[in-house]
PyMOL Python script that loads the backbone (N, CA, C, O; Angstrom):
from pymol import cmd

cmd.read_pdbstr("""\
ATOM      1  N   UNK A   1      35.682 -29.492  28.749  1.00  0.00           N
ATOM      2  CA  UNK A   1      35.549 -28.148  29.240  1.00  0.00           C
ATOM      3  C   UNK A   1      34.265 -27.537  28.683  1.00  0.00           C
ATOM      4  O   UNK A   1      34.232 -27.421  27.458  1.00  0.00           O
ATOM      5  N   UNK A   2      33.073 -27.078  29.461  1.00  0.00           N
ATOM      6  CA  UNK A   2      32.705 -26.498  29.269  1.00  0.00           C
ATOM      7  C   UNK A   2      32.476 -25.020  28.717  1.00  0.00           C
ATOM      8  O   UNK A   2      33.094 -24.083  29.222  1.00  0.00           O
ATOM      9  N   UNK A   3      31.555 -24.827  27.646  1.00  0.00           N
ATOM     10  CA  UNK A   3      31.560 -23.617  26.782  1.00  0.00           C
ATOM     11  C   UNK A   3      30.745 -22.438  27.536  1.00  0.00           C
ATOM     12  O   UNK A   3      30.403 -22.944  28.605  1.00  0.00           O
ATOM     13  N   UNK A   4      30.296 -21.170  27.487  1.00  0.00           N
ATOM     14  CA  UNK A   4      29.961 -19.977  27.903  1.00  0.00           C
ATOM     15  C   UNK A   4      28.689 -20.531  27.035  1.00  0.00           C
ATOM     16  O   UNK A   4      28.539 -21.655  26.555  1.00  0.00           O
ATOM     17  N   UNK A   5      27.863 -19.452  26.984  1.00  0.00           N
ATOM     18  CA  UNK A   5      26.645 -19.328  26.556  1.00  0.00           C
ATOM     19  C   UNK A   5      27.449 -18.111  24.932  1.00  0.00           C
ATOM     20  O   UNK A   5      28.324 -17.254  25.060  1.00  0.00           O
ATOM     21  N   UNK A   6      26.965 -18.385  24.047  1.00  0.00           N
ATOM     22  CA  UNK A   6      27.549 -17.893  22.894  1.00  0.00           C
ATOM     23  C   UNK A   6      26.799 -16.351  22.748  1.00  0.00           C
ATOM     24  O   UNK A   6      25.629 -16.090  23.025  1.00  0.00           O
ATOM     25  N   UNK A   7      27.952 -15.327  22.175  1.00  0.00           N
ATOM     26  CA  UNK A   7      27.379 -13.903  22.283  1.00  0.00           C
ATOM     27  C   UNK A   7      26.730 -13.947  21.263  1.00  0.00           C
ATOM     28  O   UNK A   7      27.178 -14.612  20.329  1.00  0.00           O
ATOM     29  N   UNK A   8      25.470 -13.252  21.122  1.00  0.00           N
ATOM     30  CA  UNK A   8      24.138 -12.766  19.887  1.00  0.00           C
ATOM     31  C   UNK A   8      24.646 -11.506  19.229  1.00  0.00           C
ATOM     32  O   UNK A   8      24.619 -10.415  19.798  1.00  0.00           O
ATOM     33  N   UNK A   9      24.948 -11.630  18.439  1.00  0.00           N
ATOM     34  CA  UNK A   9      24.839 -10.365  17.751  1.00  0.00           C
ATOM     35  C   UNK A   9      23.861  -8.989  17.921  1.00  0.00           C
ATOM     36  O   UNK A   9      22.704  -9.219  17.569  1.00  0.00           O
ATOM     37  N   UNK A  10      24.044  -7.921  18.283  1.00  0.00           N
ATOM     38  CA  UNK A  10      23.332  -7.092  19.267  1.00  0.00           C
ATOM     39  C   UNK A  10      22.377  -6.364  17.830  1.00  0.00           C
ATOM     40  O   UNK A  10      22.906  -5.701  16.938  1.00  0.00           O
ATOM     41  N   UNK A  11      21.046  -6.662  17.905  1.00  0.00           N
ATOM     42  CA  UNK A  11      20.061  -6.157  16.661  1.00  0.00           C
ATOM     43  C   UNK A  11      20.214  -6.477  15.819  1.00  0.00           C
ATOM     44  O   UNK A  11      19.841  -5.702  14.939  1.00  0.00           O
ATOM     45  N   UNK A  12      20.931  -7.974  15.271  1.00  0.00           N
ATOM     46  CA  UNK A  12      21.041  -8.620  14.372  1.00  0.00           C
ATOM     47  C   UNK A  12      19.390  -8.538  13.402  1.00  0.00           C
ATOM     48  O   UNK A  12      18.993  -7.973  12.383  1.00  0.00           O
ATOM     49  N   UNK A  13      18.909  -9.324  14.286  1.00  0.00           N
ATOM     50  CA  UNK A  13      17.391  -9.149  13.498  1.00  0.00           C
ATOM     51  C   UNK A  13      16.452  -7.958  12.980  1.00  0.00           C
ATOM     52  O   UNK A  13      15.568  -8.092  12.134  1.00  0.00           O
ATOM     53  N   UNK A  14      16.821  -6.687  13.680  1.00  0.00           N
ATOM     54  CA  UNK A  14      16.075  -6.026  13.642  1.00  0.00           C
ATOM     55  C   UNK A  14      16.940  -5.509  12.657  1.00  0.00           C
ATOM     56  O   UNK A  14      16.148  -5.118  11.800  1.00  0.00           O
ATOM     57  N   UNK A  15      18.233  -5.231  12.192  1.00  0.00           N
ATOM     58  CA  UNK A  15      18.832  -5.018  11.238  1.00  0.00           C
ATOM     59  C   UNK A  15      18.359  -5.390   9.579  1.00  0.00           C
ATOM     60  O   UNK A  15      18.202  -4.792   8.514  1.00  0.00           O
ATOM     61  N   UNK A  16      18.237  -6.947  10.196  1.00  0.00           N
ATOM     62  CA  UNK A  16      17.905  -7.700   9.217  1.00  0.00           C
ATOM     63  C   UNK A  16      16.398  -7.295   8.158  1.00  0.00           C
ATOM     64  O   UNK A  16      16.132  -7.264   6.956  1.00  0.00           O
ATOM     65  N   UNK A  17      15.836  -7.088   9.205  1.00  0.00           N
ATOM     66  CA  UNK A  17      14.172  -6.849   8.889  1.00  0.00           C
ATOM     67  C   UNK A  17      14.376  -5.235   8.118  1.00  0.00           C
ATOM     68  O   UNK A  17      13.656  -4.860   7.193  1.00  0.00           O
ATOM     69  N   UNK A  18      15.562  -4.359   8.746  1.00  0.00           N
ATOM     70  CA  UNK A  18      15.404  -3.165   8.066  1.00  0.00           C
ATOM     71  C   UNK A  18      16.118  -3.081   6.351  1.00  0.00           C
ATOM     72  O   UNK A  18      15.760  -2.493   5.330  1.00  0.00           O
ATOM     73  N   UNK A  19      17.132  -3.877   6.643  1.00  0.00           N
ATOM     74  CA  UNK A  19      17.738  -3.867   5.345  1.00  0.00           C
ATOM     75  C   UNK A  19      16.469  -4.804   4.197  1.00  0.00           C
ATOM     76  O   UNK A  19      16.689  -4.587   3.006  1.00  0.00           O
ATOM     77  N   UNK A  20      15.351  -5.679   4.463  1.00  0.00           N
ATOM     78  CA  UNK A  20      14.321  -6.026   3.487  1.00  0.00           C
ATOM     79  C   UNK A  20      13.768  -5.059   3.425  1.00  0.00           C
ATOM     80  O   UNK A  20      13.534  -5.029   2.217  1.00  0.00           O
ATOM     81  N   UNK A  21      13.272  -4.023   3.898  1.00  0.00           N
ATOM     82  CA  UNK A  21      12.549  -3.098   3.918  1.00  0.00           C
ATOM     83  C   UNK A  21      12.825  -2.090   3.270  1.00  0.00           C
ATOM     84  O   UNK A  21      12.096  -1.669   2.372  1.00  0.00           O
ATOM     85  N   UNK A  22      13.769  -1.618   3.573  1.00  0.00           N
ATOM     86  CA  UNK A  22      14.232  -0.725   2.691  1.00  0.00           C
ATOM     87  C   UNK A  22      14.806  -1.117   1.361  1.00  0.00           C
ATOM     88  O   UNK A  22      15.192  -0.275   0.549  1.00  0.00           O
ATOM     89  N   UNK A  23      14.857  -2.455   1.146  1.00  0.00           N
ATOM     90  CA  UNK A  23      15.305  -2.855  -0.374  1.00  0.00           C
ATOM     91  C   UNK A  23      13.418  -3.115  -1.011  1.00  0.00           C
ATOM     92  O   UNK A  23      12.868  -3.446  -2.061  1.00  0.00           O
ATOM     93  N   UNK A  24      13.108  -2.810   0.061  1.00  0.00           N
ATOM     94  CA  UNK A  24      11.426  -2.343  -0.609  1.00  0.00           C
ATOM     95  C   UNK A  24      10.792  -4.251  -0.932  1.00  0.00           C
ATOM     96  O   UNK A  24       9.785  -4.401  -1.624  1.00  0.00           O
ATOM     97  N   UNK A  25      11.440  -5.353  -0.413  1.00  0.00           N
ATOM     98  CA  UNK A  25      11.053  -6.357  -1.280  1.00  0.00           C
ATOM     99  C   UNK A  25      10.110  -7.375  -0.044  1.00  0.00           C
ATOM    100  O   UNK A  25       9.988  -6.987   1.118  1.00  0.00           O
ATOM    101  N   UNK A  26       9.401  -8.931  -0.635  1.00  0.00           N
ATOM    102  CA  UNK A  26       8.858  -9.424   0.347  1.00  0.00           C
ATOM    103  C   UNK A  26       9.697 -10.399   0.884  1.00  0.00           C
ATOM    104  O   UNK A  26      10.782 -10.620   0.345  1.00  0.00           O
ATOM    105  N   UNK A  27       9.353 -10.985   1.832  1.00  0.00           N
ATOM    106  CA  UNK A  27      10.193 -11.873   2.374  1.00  0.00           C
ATOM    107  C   UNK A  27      10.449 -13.308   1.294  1.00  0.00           C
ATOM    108  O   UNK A  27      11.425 -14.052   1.398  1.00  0.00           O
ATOM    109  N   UNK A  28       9.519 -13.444   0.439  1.00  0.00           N
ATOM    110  CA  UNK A  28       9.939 -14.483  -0.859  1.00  0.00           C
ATOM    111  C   UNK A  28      10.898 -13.792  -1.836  1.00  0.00           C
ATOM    112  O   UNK A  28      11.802 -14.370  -2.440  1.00  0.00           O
ATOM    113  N   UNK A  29      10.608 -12.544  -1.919  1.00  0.00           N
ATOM    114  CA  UNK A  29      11.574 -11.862  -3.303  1.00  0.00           C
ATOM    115  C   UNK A  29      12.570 -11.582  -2.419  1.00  0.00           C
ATOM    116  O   UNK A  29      13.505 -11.694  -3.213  1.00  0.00           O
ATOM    117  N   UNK A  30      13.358 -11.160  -0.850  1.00  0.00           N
ATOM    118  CA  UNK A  30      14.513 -11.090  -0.274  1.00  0.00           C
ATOM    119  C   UNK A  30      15.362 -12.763  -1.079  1.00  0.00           C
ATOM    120  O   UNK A  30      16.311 -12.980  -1.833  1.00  0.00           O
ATOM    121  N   UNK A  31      14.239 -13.669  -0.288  1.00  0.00           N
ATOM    122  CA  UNK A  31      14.766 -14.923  -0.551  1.00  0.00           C
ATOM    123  C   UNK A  31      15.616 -15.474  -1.668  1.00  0.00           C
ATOM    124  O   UNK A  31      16.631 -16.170  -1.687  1.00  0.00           O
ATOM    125  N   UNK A  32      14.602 -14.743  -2.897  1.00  0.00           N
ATOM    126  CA  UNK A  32      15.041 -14.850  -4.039  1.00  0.00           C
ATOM    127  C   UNK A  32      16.462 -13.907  -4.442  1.00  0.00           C
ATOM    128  O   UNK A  32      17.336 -14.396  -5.158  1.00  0.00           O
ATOM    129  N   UNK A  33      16.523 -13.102  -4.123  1.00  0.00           N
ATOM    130  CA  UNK A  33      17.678 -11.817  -4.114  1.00  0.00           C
ATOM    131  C   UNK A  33      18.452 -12.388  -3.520  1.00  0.00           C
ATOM    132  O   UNK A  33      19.536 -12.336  -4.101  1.00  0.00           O
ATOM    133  N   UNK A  34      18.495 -13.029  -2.476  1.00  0.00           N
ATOM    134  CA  UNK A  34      19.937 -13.897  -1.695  1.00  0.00           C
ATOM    135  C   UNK A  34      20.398 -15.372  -2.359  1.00  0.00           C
ATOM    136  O   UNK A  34      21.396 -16.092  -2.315  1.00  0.00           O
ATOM    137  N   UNK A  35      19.104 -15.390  -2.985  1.00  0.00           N
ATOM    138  CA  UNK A  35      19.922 -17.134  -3.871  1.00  0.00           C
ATOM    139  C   UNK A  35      19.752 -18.495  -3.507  1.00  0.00           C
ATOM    140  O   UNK A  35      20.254 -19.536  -3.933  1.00  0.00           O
ATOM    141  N   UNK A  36      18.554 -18.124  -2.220  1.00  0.00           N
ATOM    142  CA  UNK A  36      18.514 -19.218  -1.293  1.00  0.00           C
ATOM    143  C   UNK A  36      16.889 -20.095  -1.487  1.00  0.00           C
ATOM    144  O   UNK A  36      16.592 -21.101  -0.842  1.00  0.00           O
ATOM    145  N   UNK A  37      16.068 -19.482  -2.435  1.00  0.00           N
ATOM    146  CA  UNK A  37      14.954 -19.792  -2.893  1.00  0.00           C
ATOM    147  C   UNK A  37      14.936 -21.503  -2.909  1.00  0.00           C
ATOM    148  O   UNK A  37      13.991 -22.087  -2.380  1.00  0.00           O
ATOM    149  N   UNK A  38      15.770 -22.072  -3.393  1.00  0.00           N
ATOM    150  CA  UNK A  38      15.508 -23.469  -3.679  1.00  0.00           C
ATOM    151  C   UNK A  38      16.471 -23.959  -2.195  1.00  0.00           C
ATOM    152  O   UNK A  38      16.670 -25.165  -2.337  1.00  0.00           O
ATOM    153  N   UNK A  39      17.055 -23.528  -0.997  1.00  0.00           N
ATOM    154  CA  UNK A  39      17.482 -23.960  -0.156  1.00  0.00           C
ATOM    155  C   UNK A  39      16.606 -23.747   1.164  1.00  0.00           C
ATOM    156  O   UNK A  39      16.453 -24.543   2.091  1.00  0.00           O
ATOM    157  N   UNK A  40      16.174 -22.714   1.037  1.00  0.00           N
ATOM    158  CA  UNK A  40      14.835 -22.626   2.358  1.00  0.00           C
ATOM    159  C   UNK A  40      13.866 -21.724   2.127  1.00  0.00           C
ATOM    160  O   UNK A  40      13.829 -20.787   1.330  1.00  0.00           O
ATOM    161  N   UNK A  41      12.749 -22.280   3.257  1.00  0.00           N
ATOM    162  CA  UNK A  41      11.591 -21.645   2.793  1.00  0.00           C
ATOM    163  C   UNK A  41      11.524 -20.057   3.035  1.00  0.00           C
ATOM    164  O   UNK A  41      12.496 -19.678   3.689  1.00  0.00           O
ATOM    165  N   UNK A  42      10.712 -19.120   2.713  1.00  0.00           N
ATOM    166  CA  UNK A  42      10.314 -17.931   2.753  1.00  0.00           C
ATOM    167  C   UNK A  42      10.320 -17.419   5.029  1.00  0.00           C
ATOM    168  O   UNK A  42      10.981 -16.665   5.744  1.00  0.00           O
ATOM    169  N   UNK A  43       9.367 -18.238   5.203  1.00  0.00           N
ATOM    170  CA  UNK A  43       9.542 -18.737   6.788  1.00  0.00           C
ATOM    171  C   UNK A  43      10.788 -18.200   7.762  1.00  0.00           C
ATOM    172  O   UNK A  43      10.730 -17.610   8.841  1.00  0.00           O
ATOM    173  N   UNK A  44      11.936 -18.629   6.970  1.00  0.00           N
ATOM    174  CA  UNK A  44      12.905 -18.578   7.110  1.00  0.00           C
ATOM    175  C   UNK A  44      13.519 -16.945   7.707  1.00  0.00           C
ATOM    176  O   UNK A  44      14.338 -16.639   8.574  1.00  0.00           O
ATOM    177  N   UNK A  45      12.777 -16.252   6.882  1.00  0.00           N
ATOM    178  CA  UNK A  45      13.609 -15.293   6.881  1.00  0.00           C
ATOM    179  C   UNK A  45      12.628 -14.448   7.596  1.00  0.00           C
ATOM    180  O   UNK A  45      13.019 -13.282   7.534  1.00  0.00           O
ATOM    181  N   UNK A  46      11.382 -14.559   8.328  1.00  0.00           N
ATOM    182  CA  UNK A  46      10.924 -14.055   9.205  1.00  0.00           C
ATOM    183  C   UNK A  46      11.290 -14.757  10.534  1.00  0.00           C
ATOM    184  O   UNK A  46      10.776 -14.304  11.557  1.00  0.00           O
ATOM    185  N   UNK A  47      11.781 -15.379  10.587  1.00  0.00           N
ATOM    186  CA  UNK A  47      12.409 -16.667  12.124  1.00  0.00           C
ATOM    187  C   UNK A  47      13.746 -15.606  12.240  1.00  0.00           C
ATOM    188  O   UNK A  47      14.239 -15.291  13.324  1.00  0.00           O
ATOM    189  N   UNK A  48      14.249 -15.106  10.889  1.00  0.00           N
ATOM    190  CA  UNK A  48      15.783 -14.265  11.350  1.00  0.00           C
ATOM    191  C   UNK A  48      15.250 -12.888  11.829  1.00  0.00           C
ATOM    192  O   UNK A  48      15.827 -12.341  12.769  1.00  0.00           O
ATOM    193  N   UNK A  49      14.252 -12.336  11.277  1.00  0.00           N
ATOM    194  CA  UNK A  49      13.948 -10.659  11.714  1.00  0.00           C
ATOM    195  C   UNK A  49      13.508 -10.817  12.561  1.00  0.00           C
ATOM    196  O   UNK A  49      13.568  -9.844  13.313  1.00  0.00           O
ATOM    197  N   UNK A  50      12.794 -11.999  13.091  1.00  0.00           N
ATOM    198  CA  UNK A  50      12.497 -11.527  14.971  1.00  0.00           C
ATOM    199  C   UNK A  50      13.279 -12.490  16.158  1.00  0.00           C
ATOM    200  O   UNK A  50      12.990 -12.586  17.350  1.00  0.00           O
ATOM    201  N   UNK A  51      14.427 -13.200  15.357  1.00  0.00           N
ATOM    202  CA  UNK A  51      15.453 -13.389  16.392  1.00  0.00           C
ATOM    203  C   UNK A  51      15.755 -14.478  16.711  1.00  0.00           C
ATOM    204  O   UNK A  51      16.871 -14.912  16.993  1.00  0.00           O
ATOM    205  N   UNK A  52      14.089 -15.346  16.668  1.00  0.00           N
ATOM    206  CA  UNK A  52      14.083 -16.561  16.932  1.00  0.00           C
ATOM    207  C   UNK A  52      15.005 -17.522  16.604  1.00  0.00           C
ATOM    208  O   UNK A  52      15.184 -18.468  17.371  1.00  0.00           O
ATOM    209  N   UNK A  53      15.744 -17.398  15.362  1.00  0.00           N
ATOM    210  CA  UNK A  53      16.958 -18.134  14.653  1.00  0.00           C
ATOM    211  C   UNK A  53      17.949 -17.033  14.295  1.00  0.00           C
ATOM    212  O   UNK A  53      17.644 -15.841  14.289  1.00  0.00           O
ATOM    213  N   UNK A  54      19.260 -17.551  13.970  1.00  0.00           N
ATOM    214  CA  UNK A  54      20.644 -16.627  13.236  1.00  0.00           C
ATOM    215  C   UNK A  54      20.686 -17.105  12.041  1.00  0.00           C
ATOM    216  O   UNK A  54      20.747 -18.335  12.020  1.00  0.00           O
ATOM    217  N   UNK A  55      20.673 -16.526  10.907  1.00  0.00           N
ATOM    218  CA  UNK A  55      21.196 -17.142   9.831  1.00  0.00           C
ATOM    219  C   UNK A  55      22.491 -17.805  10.270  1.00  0.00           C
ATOM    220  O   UNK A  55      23.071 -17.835  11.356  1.00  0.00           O
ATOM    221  N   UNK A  56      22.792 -18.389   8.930  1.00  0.00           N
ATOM    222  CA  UNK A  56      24.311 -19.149   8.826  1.00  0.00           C
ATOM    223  C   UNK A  56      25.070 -17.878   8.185  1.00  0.00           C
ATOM    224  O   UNK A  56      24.486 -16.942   7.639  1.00  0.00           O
ATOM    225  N   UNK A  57      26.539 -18.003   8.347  1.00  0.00           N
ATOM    226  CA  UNK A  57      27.421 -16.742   8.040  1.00  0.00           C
ATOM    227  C   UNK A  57      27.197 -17.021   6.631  1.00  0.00           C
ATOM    228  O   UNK A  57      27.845 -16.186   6.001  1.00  0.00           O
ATOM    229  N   UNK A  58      26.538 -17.862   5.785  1.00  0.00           N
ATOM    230  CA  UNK A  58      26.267 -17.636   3.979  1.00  0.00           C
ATOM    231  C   UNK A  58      25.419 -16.684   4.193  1.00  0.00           C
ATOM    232  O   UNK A  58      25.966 -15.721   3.654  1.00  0.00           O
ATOM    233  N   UNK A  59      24.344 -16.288   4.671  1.00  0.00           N
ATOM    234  CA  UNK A  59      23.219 -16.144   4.347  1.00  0.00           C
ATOM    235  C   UNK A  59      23.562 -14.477   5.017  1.00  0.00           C
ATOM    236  O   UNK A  59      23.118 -13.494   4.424  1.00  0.00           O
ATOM    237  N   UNK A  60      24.208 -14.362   6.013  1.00  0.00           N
ATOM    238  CA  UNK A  60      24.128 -13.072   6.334  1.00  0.00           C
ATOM    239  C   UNK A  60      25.344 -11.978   5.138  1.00  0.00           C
ATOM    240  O   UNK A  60      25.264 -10.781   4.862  1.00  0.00           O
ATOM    241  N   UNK A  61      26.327 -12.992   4.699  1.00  0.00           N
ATOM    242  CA  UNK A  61      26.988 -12.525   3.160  1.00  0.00           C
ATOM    243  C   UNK A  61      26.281 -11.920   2.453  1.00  0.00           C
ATOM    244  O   UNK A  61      26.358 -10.700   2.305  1.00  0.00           O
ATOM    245  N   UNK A  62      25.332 -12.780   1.796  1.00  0.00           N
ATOM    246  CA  UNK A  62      24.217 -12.464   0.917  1.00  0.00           C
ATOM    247  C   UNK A  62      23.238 -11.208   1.359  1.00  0.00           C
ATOM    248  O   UNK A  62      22.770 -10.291   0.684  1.00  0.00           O
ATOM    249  N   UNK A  63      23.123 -11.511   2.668  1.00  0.00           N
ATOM    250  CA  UNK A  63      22.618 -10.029   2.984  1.00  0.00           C
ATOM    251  C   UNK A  63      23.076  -8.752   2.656  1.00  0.00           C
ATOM    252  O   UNK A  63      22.525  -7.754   2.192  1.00  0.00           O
ATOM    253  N   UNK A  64      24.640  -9.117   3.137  1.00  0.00           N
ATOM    254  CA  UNK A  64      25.464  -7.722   2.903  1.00  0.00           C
ATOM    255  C   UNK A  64      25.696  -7.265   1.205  1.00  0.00           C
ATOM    256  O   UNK A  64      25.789  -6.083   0.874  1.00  0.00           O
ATOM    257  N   UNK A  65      25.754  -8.172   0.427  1.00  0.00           N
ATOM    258  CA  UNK A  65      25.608  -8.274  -0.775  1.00  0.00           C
ATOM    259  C   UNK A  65      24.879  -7.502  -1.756  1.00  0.00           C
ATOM    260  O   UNK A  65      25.173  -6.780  -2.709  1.00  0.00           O
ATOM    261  N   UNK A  66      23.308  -8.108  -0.910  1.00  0.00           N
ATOM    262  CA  UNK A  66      22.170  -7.330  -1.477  1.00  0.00           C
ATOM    263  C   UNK A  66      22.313  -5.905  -0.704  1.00  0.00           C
ATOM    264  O   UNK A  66      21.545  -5.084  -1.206  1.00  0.00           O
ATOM    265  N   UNK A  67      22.947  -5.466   0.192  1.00  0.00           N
ATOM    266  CA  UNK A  67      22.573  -4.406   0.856  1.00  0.00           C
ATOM    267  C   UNK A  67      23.226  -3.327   0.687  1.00  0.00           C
ATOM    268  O   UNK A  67      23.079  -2.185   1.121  1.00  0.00           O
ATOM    269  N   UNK A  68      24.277  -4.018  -0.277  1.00  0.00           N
ATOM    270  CA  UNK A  68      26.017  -3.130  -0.693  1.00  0.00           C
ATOM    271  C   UNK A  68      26.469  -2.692   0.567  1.00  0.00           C
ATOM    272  O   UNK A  68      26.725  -1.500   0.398  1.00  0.00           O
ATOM    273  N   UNK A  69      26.745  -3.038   1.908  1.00  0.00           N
ATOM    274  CA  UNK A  69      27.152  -2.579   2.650  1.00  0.00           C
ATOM    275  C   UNK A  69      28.453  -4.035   3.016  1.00  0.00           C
ATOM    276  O   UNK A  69      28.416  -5.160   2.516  1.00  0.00           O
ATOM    277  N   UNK A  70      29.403  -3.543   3.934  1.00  0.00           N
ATOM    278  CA  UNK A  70      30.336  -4.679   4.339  1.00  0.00           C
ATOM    279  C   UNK A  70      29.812  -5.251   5.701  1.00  0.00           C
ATOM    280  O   UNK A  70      28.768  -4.929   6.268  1.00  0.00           O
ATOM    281  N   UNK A  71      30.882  -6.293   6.170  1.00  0.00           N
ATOM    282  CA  UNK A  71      30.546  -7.300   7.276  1.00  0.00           C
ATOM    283  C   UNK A  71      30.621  -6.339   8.384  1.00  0.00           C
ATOM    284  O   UNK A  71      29.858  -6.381   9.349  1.00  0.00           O
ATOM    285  N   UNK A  72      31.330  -5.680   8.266  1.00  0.00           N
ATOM    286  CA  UNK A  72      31.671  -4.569   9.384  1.00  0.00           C
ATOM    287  C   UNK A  72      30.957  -3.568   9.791  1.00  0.00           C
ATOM    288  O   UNK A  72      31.116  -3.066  10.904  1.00  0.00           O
ATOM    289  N   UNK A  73      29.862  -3.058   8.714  1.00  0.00           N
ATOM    290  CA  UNK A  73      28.946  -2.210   9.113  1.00  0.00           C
ATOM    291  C   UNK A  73      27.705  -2.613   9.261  1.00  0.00           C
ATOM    292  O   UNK A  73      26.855  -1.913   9.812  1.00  0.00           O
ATOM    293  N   UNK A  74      27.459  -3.873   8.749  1.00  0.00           N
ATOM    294  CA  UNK A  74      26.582  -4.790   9.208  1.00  0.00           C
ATOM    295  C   UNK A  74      26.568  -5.227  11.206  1.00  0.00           C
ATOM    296  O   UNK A  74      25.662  -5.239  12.039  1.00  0.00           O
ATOM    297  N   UNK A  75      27.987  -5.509  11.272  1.00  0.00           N
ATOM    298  CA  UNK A  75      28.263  -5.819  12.846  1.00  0.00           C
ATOM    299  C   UNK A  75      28.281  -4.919  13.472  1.00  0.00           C
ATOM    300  O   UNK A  75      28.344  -5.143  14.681  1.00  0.00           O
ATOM    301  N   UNK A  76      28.236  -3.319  12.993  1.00  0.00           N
ATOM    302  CA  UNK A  76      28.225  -2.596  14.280  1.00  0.00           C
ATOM    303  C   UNK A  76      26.999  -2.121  14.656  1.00  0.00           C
ATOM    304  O   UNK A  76      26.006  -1.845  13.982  1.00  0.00           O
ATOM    305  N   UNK A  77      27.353  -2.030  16.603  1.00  0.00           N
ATOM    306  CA  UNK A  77      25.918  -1.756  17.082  1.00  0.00           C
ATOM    307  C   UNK A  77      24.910  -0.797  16.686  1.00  0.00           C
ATOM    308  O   UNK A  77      23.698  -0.960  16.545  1.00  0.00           O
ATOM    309  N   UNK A  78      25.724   0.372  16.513  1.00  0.00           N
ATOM    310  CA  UNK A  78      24.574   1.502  16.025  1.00  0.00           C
ATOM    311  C   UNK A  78      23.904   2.109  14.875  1.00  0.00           C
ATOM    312  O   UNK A  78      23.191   3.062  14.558  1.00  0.00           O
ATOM    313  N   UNK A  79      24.674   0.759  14.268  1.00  0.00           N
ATOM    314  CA  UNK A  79      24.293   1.011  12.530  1.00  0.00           C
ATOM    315  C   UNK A  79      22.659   0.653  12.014  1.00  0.00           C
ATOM    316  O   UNK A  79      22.152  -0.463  12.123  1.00  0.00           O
ATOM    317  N   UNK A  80      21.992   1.825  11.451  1.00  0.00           N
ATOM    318  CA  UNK A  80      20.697   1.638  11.660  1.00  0.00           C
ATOM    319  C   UNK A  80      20.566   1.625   9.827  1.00  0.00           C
ATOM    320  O   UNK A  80      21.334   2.421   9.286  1.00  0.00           O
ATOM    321  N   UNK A  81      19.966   1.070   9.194  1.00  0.00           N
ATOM    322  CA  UNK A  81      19.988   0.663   7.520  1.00  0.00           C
ATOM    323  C   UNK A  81      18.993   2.499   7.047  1.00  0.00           C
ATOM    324  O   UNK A  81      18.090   3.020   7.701  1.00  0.00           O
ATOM    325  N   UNK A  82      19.534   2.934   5.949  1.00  0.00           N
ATOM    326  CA  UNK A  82      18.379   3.495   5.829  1.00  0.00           C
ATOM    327  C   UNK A  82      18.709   3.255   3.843  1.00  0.00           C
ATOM    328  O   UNK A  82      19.710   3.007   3.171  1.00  0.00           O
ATOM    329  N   UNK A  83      16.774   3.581   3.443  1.00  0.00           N
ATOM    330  CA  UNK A  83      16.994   3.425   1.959  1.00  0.00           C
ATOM    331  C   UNK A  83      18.011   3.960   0.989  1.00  0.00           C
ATOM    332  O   UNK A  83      18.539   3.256   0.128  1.00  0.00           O
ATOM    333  N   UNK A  84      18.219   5.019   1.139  1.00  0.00           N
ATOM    334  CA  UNK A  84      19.371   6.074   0.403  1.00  0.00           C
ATOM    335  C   UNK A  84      20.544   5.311   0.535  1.00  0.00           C
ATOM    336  O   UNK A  84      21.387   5.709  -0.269  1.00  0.00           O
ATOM    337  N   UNK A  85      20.898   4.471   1.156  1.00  0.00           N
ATOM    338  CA  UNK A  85      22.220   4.118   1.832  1.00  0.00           C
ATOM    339  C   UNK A  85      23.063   2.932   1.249  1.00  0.00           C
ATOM    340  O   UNK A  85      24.232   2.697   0.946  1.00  0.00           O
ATOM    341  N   UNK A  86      21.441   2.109   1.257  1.00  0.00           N
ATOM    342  CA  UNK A  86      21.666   0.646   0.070  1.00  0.00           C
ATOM    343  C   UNK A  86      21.802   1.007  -1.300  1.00  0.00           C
ATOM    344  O   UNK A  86      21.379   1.949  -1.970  1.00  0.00           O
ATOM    345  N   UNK A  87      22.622  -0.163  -1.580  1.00  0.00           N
ATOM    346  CA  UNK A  87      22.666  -0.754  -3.193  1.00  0.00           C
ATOM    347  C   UNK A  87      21.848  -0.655  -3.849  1.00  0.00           C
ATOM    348  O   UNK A  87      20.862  -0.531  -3.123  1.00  0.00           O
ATOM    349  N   UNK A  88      21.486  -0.614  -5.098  1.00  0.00           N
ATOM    350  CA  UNK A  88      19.867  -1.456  -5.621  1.00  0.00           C
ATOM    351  C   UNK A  88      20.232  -2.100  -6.767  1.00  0.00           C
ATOM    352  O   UNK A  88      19.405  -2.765  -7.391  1.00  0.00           O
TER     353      UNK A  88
END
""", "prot")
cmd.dss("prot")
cmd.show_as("cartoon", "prot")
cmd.util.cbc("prot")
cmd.orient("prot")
């Protein structure tokens, strides 16, 4: 049986790119802040802010982690990151 075409997470990336930003850091020191430094390159995590790739559900954890926010406000559509809002 054939599968559907799988749903994207709606601004996943652009999410992504806001929550580095506002944790003020570069895409090597995100890397490093998620734990993933010795598992992939820096690369990596500009391939997720513009869409081209999804992280793996570890990596978007670690996001939420660093971001002090949950899976849930991470997944919703209109949730826009701002600095005041995050962890540090």
């Amino acid at each position: 049986m054939a599968r559907g075409a799988r749903v994207r997470p709606e601004r996943l990336a652009e999410k992504l790119l806001q929550i580095r930003l506002a944790l003020g850091l570069s895409q090597s020191e995100l890397l490093r802040r998620l734990g993933f430094e010795d598992l992939m390159d820096y690369r990596r995590i500009s391939e997720f802010e513009r869409g081209t790739t999804e992280p793996h559900l570890s990596v978007l954890l670690q996001y939420t982690r660093a971001a002090g926010v949950t899976w849930k406000i991470l997944s919703m559509m209109n949730w826009t990151c701002r600095r005041d809002y995050l962890a540090r």
